[in-house]
N, C-alpha and C positions, 0 to 999 in steps of 0.2 A: 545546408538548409537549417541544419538544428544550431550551427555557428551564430547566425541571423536570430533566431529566436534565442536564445540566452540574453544577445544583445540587446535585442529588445525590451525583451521581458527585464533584465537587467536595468537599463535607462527607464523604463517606468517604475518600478520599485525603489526605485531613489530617489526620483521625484515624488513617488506618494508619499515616501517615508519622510524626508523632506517638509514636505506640508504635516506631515501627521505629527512630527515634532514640534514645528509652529501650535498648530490649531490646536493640539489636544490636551493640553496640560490642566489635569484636573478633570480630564472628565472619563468615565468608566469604561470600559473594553479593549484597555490595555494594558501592558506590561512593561513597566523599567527594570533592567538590570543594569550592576556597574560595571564598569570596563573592566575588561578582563582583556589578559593575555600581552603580549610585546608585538617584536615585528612583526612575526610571524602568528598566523592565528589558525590554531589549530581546531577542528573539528570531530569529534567523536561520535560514530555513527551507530546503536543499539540497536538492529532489529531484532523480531518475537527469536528466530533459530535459521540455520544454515538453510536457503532457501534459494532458488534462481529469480526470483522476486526480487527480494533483498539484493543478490547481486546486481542487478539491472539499476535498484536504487543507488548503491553505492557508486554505478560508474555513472550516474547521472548528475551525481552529487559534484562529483569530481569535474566534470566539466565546467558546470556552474562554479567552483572553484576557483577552478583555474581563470575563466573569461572573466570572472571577478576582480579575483588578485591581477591580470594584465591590467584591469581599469582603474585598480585604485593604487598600483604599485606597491603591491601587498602580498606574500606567501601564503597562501591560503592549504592549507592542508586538512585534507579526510583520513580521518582513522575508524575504518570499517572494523568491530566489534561483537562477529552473530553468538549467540548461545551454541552448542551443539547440538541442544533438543530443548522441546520448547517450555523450559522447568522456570519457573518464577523464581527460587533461589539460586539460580544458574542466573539469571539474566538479573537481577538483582546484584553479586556478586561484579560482573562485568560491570555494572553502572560504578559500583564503588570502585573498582581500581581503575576506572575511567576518571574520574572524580580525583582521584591522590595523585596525578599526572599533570593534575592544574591543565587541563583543557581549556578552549576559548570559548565551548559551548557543548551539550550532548544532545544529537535530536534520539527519542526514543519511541518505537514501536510496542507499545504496553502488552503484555502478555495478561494483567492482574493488577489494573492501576490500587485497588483495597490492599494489595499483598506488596506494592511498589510504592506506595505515596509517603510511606516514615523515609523511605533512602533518597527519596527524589526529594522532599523538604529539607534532609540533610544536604545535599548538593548545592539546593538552593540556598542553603544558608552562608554556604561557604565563596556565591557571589559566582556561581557558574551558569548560568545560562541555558534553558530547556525548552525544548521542543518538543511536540509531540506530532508523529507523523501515524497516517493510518488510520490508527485506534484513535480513538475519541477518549475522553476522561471527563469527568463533571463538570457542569461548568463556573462551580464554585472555588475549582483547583487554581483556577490564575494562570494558567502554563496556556502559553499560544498553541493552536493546533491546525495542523496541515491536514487535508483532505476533503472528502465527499462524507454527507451522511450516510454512515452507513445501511439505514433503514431505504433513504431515496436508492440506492445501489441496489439493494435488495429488491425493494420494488420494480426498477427498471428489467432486471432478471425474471422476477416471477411473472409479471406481464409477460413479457414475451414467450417464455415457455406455456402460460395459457394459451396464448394465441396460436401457439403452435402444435398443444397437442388437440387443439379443435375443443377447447376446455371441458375434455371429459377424461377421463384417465385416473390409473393409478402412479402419482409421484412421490420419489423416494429423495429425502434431503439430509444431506449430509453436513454433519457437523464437523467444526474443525476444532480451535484449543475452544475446552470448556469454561476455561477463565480469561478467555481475551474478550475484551469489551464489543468488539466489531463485532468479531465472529459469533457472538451470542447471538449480537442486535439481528443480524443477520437470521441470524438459522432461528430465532421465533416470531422474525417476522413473515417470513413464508407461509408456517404451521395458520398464524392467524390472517394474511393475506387469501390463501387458497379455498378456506371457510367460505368466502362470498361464492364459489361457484361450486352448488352441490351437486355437482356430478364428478368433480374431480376428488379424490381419494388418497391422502395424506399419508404417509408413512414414514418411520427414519431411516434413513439409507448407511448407519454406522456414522463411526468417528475416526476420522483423519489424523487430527492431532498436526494439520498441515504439515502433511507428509506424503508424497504425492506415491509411494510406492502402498503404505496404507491404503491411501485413499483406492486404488486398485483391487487390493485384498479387500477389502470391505465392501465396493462394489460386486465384485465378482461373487461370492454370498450373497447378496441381495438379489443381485440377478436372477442367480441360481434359484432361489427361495419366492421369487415371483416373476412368472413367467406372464404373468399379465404387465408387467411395469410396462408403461409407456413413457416416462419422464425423470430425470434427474438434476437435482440441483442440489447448492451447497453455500459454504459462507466462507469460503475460503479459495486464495489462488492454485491451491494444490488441485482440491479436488477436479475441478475440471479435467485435467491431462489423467489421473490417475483412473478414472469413470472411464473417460474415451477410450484408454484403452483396453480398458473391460468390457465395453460394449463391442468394442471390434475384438476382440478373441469373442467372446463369445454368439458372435456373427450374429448380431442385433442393430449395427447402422443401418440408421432409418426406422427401426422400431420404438427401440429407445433414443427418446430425445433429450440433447442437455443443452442448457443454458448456464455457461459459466460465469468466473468473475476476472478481470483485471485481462491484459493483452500480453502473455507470457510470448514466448516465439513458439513454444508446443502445442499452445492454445491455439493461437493464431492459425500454425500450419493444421489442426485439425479442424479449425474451422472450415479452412479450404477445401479440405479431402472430403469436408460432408459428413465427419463424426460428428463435433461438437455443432449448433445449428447456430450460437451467437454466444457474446460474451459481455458484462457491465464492467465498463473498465472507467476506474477512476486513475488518468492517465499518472502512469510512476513519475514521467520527467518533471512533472509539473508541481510535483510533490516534493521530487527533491530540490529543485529549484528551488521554490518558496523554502523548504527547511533553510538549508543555507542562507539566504538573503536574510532569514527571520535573525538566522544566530549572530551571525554577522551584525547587525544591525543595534539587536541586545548589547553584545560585547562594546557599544561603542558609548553604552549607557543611555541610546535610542531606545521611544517607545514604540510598538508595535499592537498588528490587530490583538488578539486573542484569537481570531477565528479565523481561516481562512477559506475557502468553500472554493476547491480544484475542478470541478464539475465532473462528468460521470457522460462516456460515451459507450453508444452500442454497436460493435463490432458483429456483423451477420457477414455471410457469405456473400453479399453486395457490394462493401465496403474493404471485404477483408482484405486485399492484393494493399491497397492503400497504406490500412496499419503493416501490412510487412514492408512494404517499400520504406517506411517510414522507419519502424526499425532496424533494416536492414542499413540505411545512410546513417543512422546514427550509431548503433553501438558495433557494427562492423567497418564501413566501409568509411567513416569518416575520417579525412585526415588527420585531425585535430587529437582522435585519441591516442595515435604513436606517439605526437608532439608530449600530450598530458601524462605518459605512463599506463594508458589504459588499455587493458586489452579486453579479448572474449570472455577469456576465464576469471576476471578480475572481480 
């Protein structure tokens, strides 16, 4: 199934790109880079820190890769690159010695684009190729970007958890990096989202630091500390699984409700069991897709969007068997990834 889709998705991004090279010479919302790289074209992938997010990204990258380089008869290679914790001189650092390796492109997850935009101009200058996947950055930066708004993401969450706690309640929102652009956008739009309905009761549910074993410790004090909560949400992939399983030790499924973000497999399966009650997922394959396509593309001194807008589904307990079937054909059971090198843990 997800064979068929790369393919696809593959043959139409070649053909837009295609036309986008004709048509658009001289006019604004794109980006030239020059060819980089030889036979082989290597890929460097920066997410925010060690994450099962990230990895799901990186093996999604890799297929896209691979179905790539079959079509154009081209080595395509990913070099997955996390921080160990999610420190902007840490991940800064990585970007530079990705950078001195003469890569064919870096897509990168911004921890603190203010704190990353001197290293990323120097990259640029040196004629490599950037992407931004996830996070968002100004859009005065020039660098193409992959994903969902994150404000719309947000929204689609905090809706449905109104809806579901019958829009009265006390909800607790958890913060994830204090200097990731997403994560921000996210966690104060909630705060000023939830404002339209005065019966529900705002409060912060701690900071993760997208770290799904925090994001539990921090739940489970908050719990503790309000026995009236009826609600939790966050701005980051972690907190969901870390919350849920604070809610079940502390035998509150069904009292307290969460509405998470993105379609992890822990997510997913706790959707099922009836912890978690849905999820805003700005689908990972389609993110890494498009990154690759984009860098590829740059490197060939092809111009491209600036923007890309992946769309954003909602994963409830209706739909949820779906999104596991779905990820279970692709990043377990499909043949393709023994062929690519890919495994579970990759």
């Amino acid at each position: 199934m997800r064979k068929k889709y790369f393919s696809k998705v593959l043959l139409a991004v070649i053909a837009g790109f295609a036309a986008l090279a004709v048509s658009c010479q001289g006019q604004s919302g794109t980006q030239t880079m020059s060819k980089a790289g030889g036979a082989d074209l290597r890929i460097v992938i920066v997410p925010k820190v060690v994450h099962p997010w990230f990895d799901d990204f990186a093996n999604y990258a890799r297929l896209q890769a691979a179905e790539l380089g079959a079509q154009i008869g081209r080595n395509i290679i990913i070099d997955y690159r996390a921080p160990t914790t999610a420190d902007v001189a840490e991940q800064n650092s990585i970007i530079q010695q990705a950078a001195a390796t003469r890569p064919g492109g870096i897509a990168i997850d911004l921890l603190d684009y203010s704190g990353t935009a001197a290293v990323i101009e120097e990259v640029r200058r040196q004629g490599i190729p950037v992407v931004f996947f996830d996070a968002e950055a100004p859009d005065d930066s020039g660098i193409p970007q992959v994903g969902s708004p994150s404000e719309d993401q947000a929204r689609i969450a905090a809706e449905y958890l109104a809806k579901v706690i019958g829009y009265r309640g006390k909800v607790a929102v958890m913060r994830g990096v204090p200097t990731a652009p997403n994560h921000e956008a996210r966690y104060n739009y909630y705060f000023e989202y939830f404002k339209r309905y005065p019966d529900i009761t705002v409060i912060q549910g701690g900071v993760d630091n997208d770290d799904i074993q925090t994001a539990q410790q921090q739940a489970a004090g908050i719990i503790a500390q309000n026995p009236d909560l009826v609600g939790y949400i966050g701005s980051n992939a972690a907190y969901p699984i870390g919350v849920g399983n604070a809610v079940r030790e502390a035998g509150k499924v069904g009292q307290i409700h969460i509405v998470g973000l993105e379609g992890m497999a822990e997510t997913l399966d706790l959707i099922k069991s009836g912890v978690i009650d849905g999820s805003s997922s700005a689908p990972t394959v389609i993110q890494a897709s498009q990154a690759v396509l984009l860098l590829w593309q740059q490197s060939m001194g092809n111009r491209v969007p600036l923007k890309i807008n992946t769309g954003i589904d909602l994963i409830t307990k209706e739909n949820v068997d779906d999104a596991i079937a779905e990820a279970q054909n692709f990043t377990l059971k499909d043949p393709n990834l023994k062929k690519y090198g890919i495994g579970q843990n990759n």
